[in-house]
N, C-alpha and C positions, 0 to 999 in steps of 0.2 A: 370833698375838699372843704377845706375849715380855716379862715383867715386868721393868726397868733401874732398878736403883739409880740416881737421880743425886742429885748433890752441888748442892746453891743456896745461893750466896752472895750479901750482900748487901752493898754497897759503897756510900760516900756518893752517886754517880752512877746507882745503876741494880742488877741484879740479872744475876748470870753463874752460868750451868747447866753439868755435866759430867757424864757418863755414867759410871759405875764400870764394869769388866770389858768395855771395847770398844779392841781396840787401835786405835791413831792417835789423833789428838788431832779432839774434836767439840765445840762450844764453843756454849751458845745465852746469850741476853743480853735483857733487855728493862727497863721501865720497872718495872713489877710482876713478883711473882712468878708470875703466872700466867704471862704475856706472856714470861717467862726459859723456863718451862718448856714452855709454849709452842714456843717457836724451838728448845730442842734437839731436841724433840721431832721436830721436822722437820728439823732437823742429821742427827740418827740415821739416821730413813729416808731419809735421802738417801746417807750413808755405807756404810749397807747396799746401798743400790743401787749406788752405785757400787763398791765392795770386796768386794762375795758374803757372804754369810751368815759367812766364814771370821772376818770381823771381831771375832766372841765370841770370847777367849780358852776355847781348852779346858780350861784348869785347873775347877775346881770355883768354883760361882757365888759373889760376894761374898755373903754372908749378911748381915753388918751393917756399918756405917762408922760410928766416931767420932771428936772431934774432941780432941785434944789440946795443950797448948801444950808446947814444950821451949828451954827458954835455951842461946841458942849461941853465943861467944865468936866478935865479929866485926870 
């Protein structure tokens, strides 16, 4: 058992999950939040299975994520 930061966002449409500190891209999505985390939940173990454990980035675990906004001339 392996504790993952993820990220849940919530969009006028539905709810989209990400994993922090897992390379490749692993994406879950659902109606609810549960239901988003849910499906990464099982994105993950699927990514693991298929990519090997190497999938963790070896650097040192994310400890916290926030969120910020920043104005970008576009």
């Amino acid at each position: 058992m392996r504790q993952i930061k993820v990220i849940i966002e919530k969009h006028p449409d539905g709810y989209v999950a990400y994993p922090l500190g897992v390379k490749g891209i692993v994406v879950g999505e659902g109606d609810t939040l549960e239901e988003a985390l849910t499906d990464v939940k099982s994105a993950i173990k699927f990514h693991i299975e298929t990519f090997g454990a190497d999938v963790f980035q070896p650097d040192p675990p994310v400890l916290d994520a926030f969120i910020a906004e920043a104005a970008v001339d576009v």
